[in-house]
C-alpha positions in Angstrom: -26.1 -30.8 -16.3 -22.2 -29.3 -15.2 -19.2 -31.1 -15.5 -17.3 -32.6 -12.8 -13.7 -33.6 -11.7 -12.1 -35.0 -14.9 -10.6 -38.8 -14.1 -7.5 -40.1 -15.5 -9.7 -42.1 -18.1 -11.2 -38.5 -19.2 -7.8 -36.9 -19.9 -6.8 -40.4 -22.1 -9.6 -39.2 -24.3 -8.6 -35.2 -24.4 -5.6 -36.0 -25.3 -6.3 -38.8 -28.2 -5.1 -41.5 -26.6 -8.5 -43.4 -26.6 -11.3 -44.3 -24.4 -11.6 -47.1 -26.0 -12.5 -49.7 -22.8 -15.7 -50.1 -20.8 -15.0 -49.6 -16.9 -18.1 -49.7 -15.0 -20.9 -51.7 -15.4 -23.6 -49.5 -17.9 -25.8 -47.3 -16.3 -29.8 -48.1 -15.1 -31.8 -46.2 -17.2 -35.7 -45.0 -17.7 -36.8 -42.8 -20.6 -37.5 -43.0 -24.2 -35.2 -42.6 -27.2 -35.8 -41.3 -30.7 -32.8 -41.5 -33.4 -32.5 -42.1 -37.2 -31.0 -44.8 -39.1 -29.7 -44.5 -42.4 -27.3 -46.5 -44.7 -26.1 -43.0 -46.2 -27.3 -39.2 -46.2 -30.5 -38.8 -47.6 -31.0 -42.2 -48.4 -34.2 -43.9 -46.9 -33.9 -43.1 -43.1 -36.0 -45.0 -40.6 -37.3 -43.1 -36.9 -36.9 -46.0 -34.4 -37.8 -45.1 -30.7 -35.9 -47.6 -27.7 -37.8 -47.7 -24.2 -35.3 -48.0 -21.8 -37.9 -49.2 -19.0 -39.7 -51.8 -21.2 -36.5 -52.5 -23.5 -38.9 -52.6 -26.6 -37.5 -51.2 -29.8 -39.7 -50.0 -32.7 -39.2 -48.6 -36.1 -42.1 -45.7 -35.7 -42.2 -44.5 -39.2 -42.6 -48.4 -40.7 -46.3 -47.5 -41.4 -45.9 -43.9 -42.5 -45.1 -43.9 -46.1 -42.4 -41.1 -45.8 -39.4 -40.4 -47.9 -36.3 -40.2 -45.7 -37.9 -38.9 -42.0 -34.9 -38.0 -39.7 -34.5 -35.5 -37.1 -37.5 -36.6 -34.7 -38.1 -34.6 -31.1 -40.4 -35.7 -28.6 -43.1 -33.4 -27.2 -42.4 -33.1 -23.2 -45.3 -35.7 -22.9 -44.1 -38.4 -25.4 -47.5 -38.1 -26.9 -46.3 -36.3 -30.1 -43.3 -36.7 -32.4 -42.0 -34.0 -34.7 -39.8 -34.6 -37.1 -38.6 -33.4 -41.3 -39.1 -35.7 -44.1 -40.1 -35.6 -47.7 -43.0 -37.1 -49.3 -41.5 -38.9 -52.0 -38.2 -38.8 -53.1 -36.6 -35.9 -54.0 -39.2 -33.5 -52.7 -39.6 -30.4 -50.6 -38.8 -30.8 -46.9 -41.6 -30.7 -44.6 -42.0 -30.4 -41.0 -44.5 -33.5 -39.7 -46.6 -33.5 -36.6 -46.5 -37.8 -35.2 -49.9 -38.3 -32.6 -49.0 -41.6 -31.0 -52.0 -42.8 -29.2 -53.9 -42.2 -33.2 -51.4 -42.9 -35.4 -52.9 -39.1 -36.8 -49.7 -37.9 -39.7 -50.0 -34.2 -40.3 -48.1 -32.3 -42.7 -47.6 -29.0 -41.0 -45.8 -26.8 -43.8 -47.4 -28.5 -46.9 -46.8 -25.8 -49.9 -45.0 -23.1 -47.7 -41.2 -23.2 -48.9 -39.0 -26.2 -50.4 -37.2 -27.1 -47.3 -38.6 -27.0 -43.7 -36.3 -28.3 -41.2 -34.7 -29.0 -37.7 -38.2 -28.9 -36.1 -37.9 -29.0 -32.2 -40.8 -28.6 -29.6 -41.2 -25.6 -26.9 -40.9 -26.7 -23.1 -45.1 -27.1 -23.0 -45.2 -28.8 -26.6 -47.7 -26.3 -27.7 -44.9 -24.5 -30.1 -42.6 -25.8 -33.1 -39.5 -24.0 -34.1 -37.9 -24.8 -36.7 -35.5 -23.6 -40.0 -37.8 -22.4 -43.3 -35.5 -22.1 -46.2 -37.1 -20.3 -49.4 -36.1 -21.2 -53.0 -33.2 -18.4 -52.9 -31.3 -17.0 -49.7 -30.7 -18.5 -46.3 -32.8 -20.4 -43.7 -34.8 -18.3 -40.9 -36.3 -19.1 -37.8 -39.7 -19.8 -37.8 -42.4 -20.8 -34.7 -45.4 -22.4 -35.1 -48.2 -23.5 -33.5 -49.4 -27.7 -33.6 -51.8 -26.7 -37.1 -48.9 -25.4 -38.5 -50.0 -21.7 -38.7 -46.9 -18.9 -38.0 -47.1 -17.4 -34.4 -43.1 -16.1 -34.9 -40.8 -14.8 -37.5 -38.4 -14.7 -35.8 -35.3 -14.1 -38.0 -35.2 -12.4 -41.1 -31.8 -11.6 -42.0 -29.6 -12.7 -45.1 -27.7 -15.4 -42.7 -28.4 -18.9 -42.1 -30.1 -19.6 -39.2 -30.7 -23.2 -38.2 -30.7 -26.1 -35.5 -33.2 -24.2 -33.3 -33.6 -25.0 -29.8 -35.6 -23.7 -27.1 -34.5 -22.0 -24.0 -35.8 -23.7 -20.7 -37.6 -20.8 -20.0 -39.7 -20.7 -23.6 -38.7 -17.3 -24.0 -35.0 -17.6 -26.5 -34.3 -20.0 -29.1 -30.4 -21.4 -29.1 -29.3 -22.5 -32.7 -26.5 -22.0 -35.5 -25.7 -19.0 -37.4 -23.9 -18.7 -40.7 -21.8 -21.9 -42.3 -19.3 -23.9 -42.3 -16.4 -22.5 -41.2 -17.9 -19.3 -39.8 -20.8 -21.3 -38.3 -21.1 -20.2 -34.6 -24.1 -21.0 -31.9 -26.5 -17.7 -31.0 -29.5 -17.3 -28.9 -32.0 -14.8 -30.0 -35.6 -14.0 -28.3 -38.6 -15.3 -29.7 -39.6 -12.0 -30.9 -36.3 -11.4 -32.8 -34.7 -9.3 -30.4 -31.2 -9.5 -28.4 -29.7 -11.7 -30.9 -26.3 -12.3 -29.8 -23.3 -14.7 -30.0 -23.0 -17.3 -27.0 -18.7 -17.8 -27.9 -19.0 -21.5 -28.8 -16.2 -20.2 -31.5 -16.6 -21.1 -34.8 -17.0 -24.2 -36.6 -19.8 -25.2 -34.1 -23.6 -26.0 -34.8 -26.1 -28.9 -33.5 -27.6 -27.0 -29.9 -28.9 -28.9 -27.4 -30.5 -26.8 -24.5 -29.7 -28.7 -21.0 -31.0 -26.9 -18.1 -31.6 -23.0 -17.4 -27.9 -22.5 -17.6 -26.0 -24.9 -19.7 -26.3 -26.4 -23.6 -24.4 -29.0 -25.3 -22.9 -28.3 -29.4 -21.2 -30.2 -31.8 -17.6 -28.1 -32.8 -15.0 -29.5 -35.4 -11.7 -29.9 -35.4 -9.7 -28.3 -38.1 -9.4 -31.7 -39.7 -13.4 -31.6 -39.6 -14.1 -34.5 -36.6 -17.4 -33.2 -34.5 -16.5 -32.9 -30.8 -19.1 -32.6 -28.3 -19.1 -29.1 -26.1 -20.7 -27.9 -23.3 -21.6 -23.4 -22.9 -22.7 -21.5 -20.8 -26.1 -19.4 -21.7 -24.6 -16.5 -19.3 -20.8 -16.3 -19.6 -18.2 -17.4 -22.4 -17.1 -20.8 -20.6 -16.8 -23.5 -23.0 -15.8 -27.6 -22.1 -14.7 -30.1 -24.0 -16.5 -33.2 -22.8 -14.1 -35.7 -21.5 -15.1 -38.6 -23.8 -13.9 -36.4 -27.1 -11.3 -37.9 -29.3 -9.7 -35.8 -31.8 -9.4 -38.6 -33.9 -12.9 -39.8 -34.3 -16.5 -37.8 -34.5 -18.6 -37.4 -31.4 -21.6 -36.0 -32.8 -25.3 -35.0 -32.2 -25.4 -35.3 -28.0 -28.4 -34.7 -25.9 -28.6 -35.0 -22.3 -30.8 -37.7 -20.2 -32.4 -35.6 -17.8 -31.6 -35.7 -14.3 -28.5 -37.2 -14.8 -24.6 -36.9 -16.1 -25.1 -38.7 -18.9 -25.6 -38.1 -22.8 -26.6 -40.0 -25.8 -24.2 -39.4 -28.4 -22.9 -40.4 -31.9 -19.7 -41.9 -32.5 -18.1 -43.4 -35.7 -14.9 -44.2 -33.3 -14.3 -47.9 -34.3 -11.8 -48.3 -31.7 -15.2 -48.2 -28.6 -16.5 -51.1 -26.8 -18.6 -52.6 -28.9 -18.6 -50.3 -32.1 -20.9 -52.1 -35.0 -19.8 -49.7 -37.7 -20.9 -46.0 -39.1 -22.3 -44.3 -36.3 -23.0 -45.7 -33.2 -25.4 -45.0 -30.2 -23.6 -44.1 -27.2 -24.8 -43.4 -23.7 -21.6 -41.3 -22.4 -20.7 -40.1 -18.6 -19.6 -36.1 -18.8 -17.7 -36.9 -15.6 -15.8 -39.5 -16.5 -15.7 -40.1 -20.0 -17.1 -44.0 -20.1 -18.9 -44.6 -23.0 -21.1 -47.7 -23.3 -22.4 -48.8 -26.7 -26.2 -48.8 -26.9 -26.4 -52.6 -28.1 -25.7 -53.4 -24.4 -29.3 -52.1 -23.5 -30.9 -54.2 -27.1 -28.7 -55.4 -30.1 -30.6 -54.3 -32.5 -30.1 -50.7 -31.4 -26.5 -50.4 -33.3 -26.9 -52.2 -36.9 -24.0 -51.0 -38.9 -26.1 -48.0 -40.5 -25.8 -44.4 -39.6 -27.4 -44.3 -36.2 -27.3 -40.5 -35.4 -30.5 -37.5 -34.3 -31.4 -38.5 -30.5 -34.1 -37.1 -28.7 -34.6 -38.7 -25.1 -37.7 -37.8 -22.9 
């Protein structure tokens, strides 16, 4: 995904004015989508998943007697789900391996450390990385394979390393280093080598990997509202997406492959359509539209936090 020309309606939204009107009919889509609902922050989240195609919503966690499961990520197949979530309130983080076709729940880093997080699949599926955070010091990246056994340490550092994502080519993982306000995106190999600074600036976290060349982040504004970014994995270009308003939070974007679009989360009650909280968002990086998610199915957008989309 690259951006192209910037429209009038795109430099409305750079410059705060508001993109706050619908003005094409929403896009045809196929595809999958995971996200998280949740009235507050750690309060009782639900995974859903929305099939575009077959416009059937689901709540996929319903049936898996989980504390709070957010963050869930596809496998390239749509056969598996990882995601984190506690098993009962107020417990350690684990990272959770979802088999769809046998309803098999597998906790994959039972008694290893109290948080395991931001678990994301490898290109093939057959690798997790994710963010293991011991009682004392910072988070470091960890790979795994699907029975949970270690294959990479790859970060070992006192930093915080988190929001790991993989590379296209399987062989880097893209994610946040340090915190807020000194948080900036990295890419390091999966053996720990060549970690180095991609200039997303700071303030930046939430990487989304879109193509050999590109990934999307989430940067704040100095009065702390999440705009959506595109780098460059080989230079120091950065773009503001055209659909940002300064005013509002554009967060947690991921691309829809094969196409300019993004699903993205916006608390910007001024959009088409906004419900309340965060809303689901399918967005054009060309132009800016946004169109609210309860045009595809209204129960979509249900004046919770809808936020964390994966899209296969």
């Amino acid at each position: 995904m690259n951006v192209r020309t910037i429209t009038a309606i795109s430099v409305a939204c750079i410059l705060g004015l508001g993109c706050t009107q619908v003005k094409a009919a929403k896009p045809t889509l196929t595809g999958t989508l995971l996200f998280h609902r949740y009235p507050s922050y750690g309060s009782a989240s639900e995974i859903w998943s929305y099939d575009f195609g077959s416009n059937t919503l689901v709540n996929i966690s319903a049936a898996w007697g989980l504390y709070d499961p957010i963050n869930g990520n596809w496998n390239p197949g749509k056969s598996q789900i990882t995601f984190m979530a506690q098993a009962v309130q107020n417990g350690p983080w684990d990272v959770y391996l979802y088999t769809v076709s046998s309803g098999s729940l597998v906790n994959l880093t039972h008694g290893r450390q109290p948080r395991n997080e931001d678990p994301r699949f490898s290109p093939n599926g057959f690798r997790i990385c994710y963010k293991e955070t011991p009682a004392s010091g910072p988070g470091q990246l960890r790979i795994m394979d699907l029975t949970g056994a270690i294959t990479n340490t790859v970060t070992t550092s006192n930093v915080e390393h988190s929001m790991p994502c993989y590379t296209d080519d399987a062989t880097g993982l893209v994610y946040s280093r340090g915190v807020s306000p000194t948080d900036s995106i990295w890419q390091v190999n999966v053996g720990g080598t060549n970690d180095h600074s991609l200039s997303s600036g700071s303030k930046s976290y939430y990487p989304f990997v879109t193509g050999p060349s590109y990934y999307l982040y989430t940067k704040r504004t100095p009065s702390g509202h999440d705009q959506t970014y595109q780098g460059n994995l080989s230079n120091s270009t950065i773009t503001s997406m055209p659909y940002n308003n300064t005013g509002y939070d554009y967060s947690d974007a991921v691309s829809i492959p094969g196409t300019n679009y993004v699903i993205v989360s916006s608390d910007n009650p001024r959009l088409t359509g906004a419900v309340g909280g965060y809303d689901l968002y399918v967005a054009n990086t060309s132009t800016g539209e946004l169109w609210n998610l309860n045009q595809y199915n209204a129960g979509i957008n249900g004046g919770k936090e809808e936020l964390g989309a994966s899209f296969k």
